[in-house]
N, C-alpha and C positions, 0 to 999 in steps of 0.2 A: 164162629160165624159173625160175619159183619151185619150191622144193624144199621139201616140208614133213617134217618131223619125227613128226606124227603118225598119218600116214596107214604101214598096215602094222603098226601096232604095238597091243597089247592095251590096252583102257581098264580101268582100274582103278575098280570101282563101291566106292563108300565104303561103303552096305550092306551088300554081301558078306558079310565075315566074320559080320554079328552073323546074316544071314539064312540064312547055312549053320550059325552054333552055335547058332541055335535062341535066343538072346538077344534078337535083333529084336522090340521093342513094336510091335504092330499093335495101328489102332484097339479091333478087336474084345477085345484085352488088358485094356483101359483099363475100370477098373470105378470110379464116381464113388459116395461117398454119395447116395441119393436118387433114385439112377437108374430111368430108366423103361425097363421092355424090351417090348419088339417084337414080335410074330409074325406069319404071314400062313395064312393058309388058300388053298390052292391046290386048283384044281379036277379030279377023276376023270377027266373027259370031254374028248375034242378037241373035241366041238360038241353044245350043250346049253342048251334053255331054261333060265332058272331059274324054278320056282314059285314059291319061296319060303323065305326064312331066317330061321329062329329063334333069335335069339341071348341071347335072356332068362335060357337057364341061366347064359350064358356072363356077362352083366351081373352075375350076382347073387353071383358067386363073390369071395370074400375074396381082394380085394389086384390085381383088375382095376377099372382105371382107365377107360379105353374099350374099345367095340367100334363099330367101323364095319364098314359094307358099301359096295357103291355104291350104296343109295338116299340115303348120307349124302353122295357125291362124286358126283351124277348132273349130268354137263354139266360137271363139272371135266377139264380136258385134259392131260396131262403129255407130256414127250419133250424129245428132246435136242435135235433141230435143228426137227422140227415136232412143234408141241405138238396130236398127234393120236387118242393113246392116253387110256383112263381108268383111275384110276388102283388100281378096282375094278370087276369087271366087274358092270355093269349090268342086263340082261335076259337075256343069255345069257352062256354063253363059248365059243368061238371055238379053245383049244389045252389040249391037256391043262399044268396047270400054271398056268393062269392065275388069278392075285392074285381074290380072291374076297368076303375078311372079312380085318381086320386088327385085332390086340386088343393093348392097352397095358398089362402089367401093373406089380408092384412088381419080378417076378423072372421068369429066364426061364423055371422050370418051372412057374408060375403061369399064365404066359401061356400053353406048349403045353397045359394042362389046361383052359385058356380054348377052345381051337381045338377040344379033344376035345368040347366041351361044344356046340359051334354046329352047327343041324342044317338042313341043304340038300336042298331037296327042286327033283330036276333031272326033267328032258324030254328025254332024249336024242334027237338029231336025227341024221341021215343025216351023217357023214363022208367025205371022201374022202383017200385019203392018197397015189395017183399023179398025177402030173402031168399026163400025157395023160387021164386017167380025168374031171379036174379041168376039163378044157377043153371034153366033149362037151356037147350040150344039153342041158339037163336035170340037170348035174350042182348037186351042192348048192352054195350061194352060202356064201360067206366073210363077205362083207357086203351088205348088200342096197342095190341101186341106185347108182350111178357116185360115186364117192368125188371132192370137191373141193377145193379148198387155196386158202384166199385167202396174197397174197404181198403184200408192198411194191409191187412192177409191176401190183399188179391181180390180178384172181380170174385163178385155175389149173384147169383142166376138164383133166384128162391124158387123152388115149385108149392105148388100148392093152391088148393081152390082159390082163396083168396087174392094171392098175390100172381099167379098164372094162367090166365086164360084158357078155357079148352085143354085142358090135362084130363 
């Protein structure tokens, strides 16, 4: 039988020290000349039309670079294992918190002043936030109509409460 040496004993992460002295460079550390920063606009509602977003003030403001919404990512798909999600939402949204408008500025309080300046005009729709609540007839849809997944083996139709409506 083999005996190993490592098993039982504490591994020593090389990190460590600097990530408990507070030394540790993290991405978000790293400030380049030139750099472009980021923000996103996330959405009030758990479930909500959108009418409509104006983001003209937010274009016009010194030292923003871009603003996007999803009319500018509409039919774009991201994700990690399936590329199913967008990557702005599109006509409605679906969870409180969800990416909405994203703006490119020169700096990052630029950019939150960018976010303050975009204005959203929502439809609040019926949510449901119990499980049971969520499965009776009638309850409000997530997403509308049976959700599909092509794969390598061929088109994926899943059933099931979960992922198929009205089964």
């Amino acid at each position: 039988m083999t005996t190993y040496s490592e098993v039982g004993r504490p591994v020593t992460r090389e990190d460590g020290p600097d990530k408990v002295s507070g030394s540790h460079i993290y991405p978000a550390d790293v400030i380049l000349p030139g750099m472009i920063w980021g923000k996103v606009l996330r959405s009030p509602y758990p479930h909500a039309k959108i009418l409509n977003i104006d983001t003209s003030r937010a274009e016009r403001l010194t030292g923003v670079r871009a603003v996007v919404t999803g009319r500018d990512t509409k039919g774009m798909r991201v994700g990690r294992y399936l590329q199913d999600v967008p990557p702005l939402a599109e006509d409605r949204v679906r969870f409180v918190g969800e990416k909405v408008a994203a703006v490119a500025a020169d700096d990052p309080d630029t950019a939150e002043e960018a976010l303050n300046l975009i204005d959203v005009e929502y439809e609040p729709l019926p949510a449901v936030f119990d499980p049971l609540e969520a499965m009776q007839p009638g309850a409000p849809l997530v997403h509308e109509g049976p959700l599909s997944y092509d794969s390598p083996a061929g088109p994926v139709q899943p059933q099931g409460n979960i992922v198929y409506h009205n089964t």
